[in-house]
N, C-alpha and C positions, 0 to 999 in steps of 0.2 A: 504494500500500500504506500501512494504518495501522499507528500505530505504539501497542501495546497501550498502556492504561494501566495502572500501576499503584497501589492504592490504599495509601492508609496505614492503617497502623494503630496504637495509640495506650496508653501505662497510665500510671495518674497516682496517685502514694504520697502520701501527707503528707512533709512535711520535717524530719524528725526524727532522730534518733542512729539507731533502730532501721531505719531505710528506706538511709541513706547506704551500707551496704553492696552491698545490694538493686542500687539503681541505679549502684553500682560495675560490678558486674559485668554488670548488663545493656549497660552503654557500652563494657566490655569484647568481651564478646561476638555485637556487634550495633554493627559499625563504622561501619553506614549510620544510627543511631542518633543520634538529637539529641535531646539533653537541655535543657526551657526551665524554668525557677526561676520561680513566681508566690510571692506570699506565701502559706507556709503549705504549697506544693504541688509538685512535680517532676512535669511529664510529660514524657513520652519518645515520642518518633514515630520510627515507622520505614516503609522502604517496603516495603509486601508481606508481611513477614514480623517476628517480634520473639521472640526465645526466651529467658527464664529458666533458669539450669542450677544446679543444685545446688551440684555440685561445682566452681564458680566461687565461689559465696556461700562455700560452705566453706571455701574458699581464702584469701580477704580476710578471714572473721571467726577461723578458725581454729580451729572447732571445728564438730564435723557441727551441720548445717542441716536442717529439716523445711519444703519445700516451703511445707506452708502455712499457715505462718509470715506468707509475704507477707499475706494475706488481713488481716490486724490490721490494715496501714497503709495499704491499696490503698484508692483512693479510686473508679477510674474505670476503664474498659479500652474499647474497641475491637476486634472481632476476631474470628474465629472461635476459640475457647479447643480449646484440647487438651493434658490434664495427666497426668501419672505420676508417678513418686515421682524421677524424676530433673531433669524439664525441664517448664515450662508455657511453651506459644507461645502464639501470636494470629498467625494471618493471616488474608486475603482469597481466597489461593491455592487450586485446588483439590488 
């Protein structure tokens, strides 16, 4: 028997004041989640799965949060997207 693989998937912000929260709570939330720092850029890999929540962002900035918002500092993604006004994922998964 194989043992399934699974793929990663990937989002990558700029490094900046406005993203620091962003990637707070995606490390937060997403504790298979690793965060690697290039100049200028944070991506974040996860395995299978990777979800953004509002009401985390909300929580660290402290005041309500607009989804897409991220969209300003996002550099890159990986993944199959699927958004709503509360949570944007990426995964592989069906």
């Amino acid at each position: 028997m194989t043992t399934p693989v699974i793929s990663k998937v990937f989002i990558a912000f700029q490094d900046n004041e406005e993203s620091r929260p962003v990637i707070e709570a995606i490390l937060a939330d997403n504790p298979e989640a690793v965060a690697v720092q290039s100049p200028g850029l944070v991506k974040i890999d996860a395995p299978g799965r990777l979800v953004v929540r509002r009401e985390t962002i909300e929580e660290i900035v402290g005041r309500p949060f607009d989804l897409q918002q991220i969209q300003v500092n996002l550099v890159t993604l990986s993944g199959r997207v699927d958004e709503d006004d509360d949570e944007f994922s990426l995964s592989w998964l069906n």
